[in-house]
N, C-alpha and C positions, 0 to 999 in steps of 0.2 A: 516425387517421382524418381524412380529409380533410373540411373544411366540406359534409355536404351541402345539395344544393338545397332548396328549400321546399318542393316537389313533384318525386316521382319515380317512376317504372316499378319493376317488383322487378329490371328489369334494371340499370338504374340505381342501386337499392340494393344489389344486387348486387357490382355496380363499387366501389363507395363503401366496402362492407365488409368484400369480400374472402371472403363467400362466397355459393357455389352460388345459381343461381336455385331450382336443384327443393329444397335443402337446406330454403330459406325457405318455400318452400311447403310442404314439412315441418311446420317450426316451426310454421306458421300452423297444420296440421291437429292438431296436436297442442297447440296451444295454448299455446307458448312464446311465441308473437310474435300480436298482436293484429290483429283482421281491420280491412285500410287502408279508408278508404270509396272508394267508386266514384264516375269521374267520369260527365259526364253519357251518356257510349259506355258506361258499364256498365265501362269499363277501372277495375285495383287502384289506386289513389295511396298513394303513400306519401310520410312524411314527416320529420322530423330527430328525433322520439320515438322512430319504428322503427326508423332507422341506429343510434341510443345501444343501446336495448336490443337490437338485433340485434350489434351490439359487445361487450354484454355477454354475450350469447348464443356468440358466437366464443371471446372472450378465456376465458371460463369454462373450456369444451372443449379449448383449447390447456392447460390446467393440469390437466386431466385430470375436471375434476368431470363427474359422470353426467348425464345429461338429470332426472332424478329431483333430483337435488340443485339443477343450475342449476333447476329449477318450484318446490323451495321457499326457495331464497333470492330466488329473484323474488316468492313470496306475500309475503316478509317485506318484501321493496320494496314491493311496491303496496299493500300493506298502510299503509304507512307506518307503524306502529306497530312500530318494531324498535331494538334498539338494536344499537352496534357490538361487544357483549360476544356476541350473540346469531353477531352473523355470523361474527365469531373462533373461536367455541366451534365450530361448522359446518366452519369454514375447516382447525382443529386435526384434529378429526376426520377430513379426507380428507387431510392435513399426514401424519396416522398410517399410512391406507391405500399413502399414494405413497412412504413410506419401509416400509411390509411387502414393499412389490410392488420395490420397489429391492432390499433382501436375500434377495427369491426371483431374482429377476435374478440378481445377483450368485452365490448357490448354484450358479444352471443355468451360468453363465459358468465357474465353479472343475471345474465337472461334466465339461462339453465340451471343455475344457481339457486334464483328465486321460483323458480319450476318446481325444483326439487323439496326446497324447504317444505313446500306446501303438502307434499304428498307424504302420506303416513307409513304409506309401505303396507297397509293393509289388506285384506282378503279379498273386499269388496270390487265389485268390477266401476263403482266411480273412482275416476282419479281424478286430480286437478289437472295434471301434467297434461292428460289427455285433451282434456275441456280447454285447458290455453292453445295446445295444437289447434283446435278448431276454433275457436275464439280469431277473429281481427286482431 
């Protein structure tokens, strides 16, 4: 993440962060990202506190964690009262989920696999592919 400004627009942060303006305004409604104070137009300001946790709000999400999960490793942040055993234990946890969801992957890949081999690619309106669709 690039240095941001001292003050900025959500479009601005935006830019900065590498996501969505309506994503943030999202966050904001939901309570992930904290509301910026207004300047004296009534416009949002934001500042190098929002780009971090908007960063961590991103980076979270690229790794798969649920908006649920990133709201309570953020309480355990602001919280301040957390330790690193606390976020590992958290982190193992969803460590478990993305290697379940990798050998369900993997199943459906071994599945489509053996779908495919079967089918000749031919003119004909039988296929196999079809017939295991509707097969149990």
């Amino acid at each position: 993440m690039k240095t941001p400004p001292p003050e900025m627009s959500r479009g601005t942060l935006a830019t900065q962060t590498g996501v969505n303006s309506e994503t943030i305004r999202y966050y904001e409604k939901i309570g992930l990202m904290p509301d910026p104070i207004r300047s004296t137009a009534g416009h949002r300001v934001y500042d190098a506190s929002h780009a971090r946790r908007l960063s961590f709000v991103r980076r979270s999400r690229e790794l798969g964690f649920t908006l649920r999960e990133i709201r309570e490793l953020l309480e355990l942040v602001d919280g301040g009262d957390y330790t690193c055993a606390e976020v590992r234990d958290r982190t193992l946890v969803h460590l478990g989920d993305v290697s379940n969801k990798i050998r369900d992957l993997q199943k459906m890949q071994r599945t489509l696999k053996s779908m495919a081999s079967k089918c000749d690619g031919g003119s004909v309106p039988e296929c196999p592919i079809v017939d295991a669709l509707f097969s149990d």
